[in-house]
Each structure stands twice: as structure tokens, then as C-alpha cells.
C-alpha positions in Angstrom: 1.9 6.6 -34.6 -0.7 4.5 -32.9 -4.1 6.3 -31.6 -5.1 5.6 -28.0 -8.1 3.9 -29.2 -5.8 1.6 -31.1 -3.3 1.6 -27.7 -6.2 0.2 -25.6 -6.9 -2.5 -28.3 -3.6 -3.9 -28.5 -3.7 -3.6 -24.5 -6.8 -5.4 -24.1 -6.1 -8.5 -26.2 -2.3 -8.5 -25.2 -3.7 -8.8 -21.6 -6.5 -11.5 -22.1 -4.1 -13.4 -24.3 -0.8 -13.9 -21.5 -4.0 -14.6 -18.8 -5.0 -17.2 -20.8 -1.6 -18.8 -21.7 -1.0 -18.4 -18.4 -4.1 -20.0 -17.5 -3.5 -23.2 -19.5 0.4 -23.4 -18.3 -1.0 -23.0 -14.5 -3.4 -26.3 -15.4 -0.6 -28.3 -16.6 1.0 -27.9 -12.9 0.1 -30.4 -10.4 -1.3 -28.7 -7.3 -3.4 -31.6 -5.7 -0.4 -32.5 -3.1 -0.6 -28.2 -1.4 -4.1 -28.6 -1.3 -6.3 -29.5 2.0 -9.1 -31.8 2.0 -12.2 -29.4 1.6 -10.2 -26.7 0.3 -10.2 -26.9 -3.1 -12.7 -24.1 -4.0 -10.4 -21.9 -2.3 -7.6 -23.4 -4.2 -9.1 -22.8 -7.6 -9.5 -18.8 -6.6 -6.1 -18.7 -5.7 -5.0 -20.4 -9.2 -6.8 -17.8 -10.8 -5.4 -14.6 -8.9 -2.3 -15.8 -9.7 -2.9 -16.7 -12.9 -4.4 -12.8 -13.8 -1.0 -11.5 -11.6 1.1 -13.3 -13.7 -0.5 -13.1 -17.2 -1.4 -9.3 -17.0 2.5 -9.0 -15.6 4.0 -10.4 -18.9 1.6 -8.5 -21.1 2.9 -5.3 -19.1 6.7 -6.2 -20.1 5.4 -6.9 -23.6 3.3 -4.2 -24.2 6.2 -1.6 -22.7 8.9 -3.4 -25.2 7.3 -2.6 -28.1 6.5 1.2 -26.7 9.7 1.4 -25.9 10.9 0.0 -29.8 8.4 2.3 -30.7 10.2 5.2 -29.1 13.5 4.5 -30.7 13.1 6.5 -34.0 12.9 9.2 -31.6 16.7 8.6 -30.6 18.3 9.8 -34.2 
């Protein structure tokens, strides 16, 4: 069985890794046509929320997929 120092490793790079896949997918998109002239600061922040609501969303499912495999070998 894991330790919760071990837990809150696995959490933290799970998390930072899925933000930053995310991160690179969300470059890849072209957003330059939803964007106003003189709003592309604004636009950038908005990438970036999204991209840390997204990421840290699928690191969430992963991580509770493996808890839950985890947890099977307490079914028999």
C-alpha cells in the first residue's frame, strides 16, 4: 500500500504532467480568428485557465483509475 507521502508525489507530477500536455495540445490550436484586436493578453490568461481546468481534470480521472485498480484486491 502506498504512503500518503508517496500519494501526494504521484499527485503532484500526475497533475503538472496532463497541464503541460495539455498545454502544448492547446498551442497547436489556432485561436488568432476568437481573438479581438488588443485582446490578446487576456487571451493568453484565458488559454492558461483552461489549460490547468483541463489538464488537472484528466490527472483527477487518472489518478482515481488507478485508486480505484488499486482497490480491487479488496473485492475477493
Amino acid at each position: 500500500m502506498f504512503s500518503i507521502g508517496q500519494q501526494a508525489i504521484i499527485g503532484i507530477i500526475s497533475h503538472l504532467l496532463f497541464i503541460y500536455l495539455t498545454w502544448r495540445l492547446m498551442m497547436s490550436i489556432n485561436f488568432e480568428p476568437l481573438i479581438r484586436k488588443g485582446r490578446a493578453k487576456e487571451a493568453q490568461i484565458l488559454i492558461l485557465f483552461l489549460t490547468i481546468v483541463i489538464g488537472s481534470g484528466v490527472s483527477r480521472f487518472f489518478l482515481e483509475v488507478l485508486q480505484w485498480s488499486r482497490d480491487l484486491n479488496h473485492l475477493f
